[in-house]
VEXPAMI-504188 format. One line per 2 residues: number of its first residue (from 1); for each residue x, y, z of C-alpha. Coordinates in steps of 0.25 Angstrom, whole numbers. Layout:
NUM = X Y Z  ...
***
This chain:
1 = -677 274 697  -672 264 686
3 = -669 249 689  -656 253 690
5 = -655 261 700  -664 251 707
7 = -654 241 705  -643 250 710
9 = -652 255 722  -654 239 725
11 = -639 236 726  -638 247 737
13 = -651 245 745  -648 229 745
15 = -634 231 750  -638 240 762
17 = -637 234 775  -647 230 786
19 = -636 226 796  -619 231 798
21 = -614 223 810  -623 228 820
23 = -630 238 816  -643 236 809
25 = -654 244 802  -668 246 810
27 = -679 239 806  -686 248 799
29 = -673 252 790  -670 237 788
31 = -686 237 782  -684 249 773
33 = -670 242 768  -678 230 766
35 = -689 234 759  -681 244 749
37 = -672 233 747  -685 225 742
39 = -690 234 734  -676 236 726
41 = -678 221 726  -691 221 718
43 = -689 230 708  -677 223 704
45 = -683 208 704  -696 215 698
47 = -685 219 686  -676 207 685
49 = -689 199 682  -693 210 673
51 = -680 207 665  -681 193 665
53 = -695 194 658  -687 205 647
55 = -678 193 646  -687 181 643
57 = -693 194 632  -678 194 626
59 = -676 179 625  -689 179 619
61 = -680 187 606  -671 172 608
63 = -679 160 609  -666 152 608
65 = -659 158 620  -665 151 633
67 = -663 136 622  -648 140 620
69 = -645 146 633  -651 131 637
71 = -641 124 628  -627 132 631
73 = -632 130 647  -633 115 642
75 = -620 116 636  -613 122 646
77 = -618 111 657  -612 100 647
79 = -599 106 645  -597 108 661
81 = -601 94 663  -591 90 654
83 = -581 97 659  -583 92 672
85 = -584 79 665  -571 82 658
87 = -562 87 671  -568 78 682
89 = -555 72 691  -562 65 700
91 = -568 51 703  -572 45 691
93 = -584 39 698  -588 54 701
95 = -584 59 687  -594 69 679
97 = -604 63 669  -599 66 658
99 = -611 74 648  -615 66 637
101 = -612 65 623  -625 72 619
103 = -622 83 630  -608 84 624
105 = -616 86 612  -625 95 616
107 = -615 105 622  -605 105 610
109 = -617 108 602  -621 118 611
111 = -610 126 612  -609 129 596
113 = -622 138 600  -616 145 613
115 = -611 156 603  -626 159 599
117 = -631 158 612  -620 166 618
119 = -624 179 607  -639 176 611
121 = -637 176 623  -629 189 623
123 = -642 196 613  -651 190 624
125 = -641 196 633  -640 210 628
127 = -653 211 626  -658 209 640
129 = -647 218 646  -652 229 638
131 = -666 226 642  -662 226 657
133 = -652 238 655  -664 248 649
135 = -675 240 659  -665 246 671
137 = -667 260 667  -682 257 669
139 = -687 263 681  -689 254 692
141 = -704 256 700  -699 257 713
143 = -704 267 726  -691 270 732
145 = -690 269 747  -678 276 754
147 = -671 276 767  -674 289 778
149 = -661 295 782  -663 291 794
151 = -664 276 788  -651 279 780
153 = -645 282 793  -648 269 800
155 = -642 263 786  -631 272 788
157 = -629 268 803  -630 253 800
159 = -619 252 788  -609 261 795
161 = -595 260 788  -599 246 784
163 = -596 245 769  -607 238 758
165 = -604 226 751  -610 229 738
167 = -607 218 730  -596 206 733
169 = -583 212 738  -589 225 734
171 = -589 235 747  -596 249 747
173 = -592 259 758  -603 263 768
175 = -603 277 765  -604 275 751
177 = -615 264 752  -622 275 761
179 = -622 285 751  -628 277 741
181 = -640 273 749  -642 287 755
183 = -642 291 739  -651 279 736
185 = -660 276 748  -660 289 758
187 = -672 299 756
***
């Protein structure tokens, strides 16, 4: 199995429920779910830190990026402050500092290199998606545990017609969540 399939695997297992209204999986089946919920977990923060390391190797290719990324971040905070500064309403006693003439400086300085930072970041950018796009083929180390039919049919009993909120505002029907773990999870 490649990353991505554990990434997609991980979406279904951490969305299966241990509870609908009163019905609740045994003990043991809560275990099971628990503990392949873990191992999905470890592989995935054992590669987003192997990532972050292929990262800091990119960057090393643009010594200049974190000083840059530093500036425009700096630019950025002036500009809002200045803006508050600018559209404040209120109590003059409570009004905004106003940034100082050397921070106003500094960010109209600054953001004559925002075009430069934005292409290096974008290199940077492309770089490391294609890293992380080739390392998810990879194949993952990962001893695969699976639920026993009569484990699936607790899960089953527990979720009933109860729909699975994937993501915000996104519902999947029971059956069709079912049929996805039976294909992913069920021996």
């Amino acid at each position: 199995m490649n990353y991505i399939e554990v990434f997609n695997k991980h979406a279904i297992i951490s969305k299966l429920p241990l509870k609908v209204g009163n019905r609740e999986l045994r003990s043991c089946t809560k275990a099971k779910l628990f503990l392949l919920r873990v191992q999905y977990n470890n592989v995935i923060e054992t590669f987003e830190k192997e990532m972050q390391d292929v990262l800091k190797e990119i960057k090393k290719d643009y010594p200049e990026f974190d000083s840059q990324a530093s500036e425009i971040q700096k630019m950025y905070s002036i500009n809002a402050k200045l803006k508050e500064y600018d559209e404040y309403d209120g109590e003059e006693s409570k009004r905004p500092e106003k940034p100082s003439d050397e921070d106003l400086k500094f960010a109209k300085d600054a953001i004559k290199k925002e075009p430069e930072f934005k292409e290096l970041n974008d290199k940077l950018t492309k770089e490391y998606i294609e890293a992380r796009n080739q390392r998810l083929q990879d194949k993952a180390e990962l001893k695969e545990k699976k639920f026993t039919e009569s484990e699936f049919a607790e899960i089953i009993e527990v979720i009933g017609d109860s729909d699975i909120e994937m993501e915000e505002g996104k519902n999947i029907k029971s059956e069709d969540f079912l049929s996805i773990v039976a294909t992913l999870f069920v021996d």
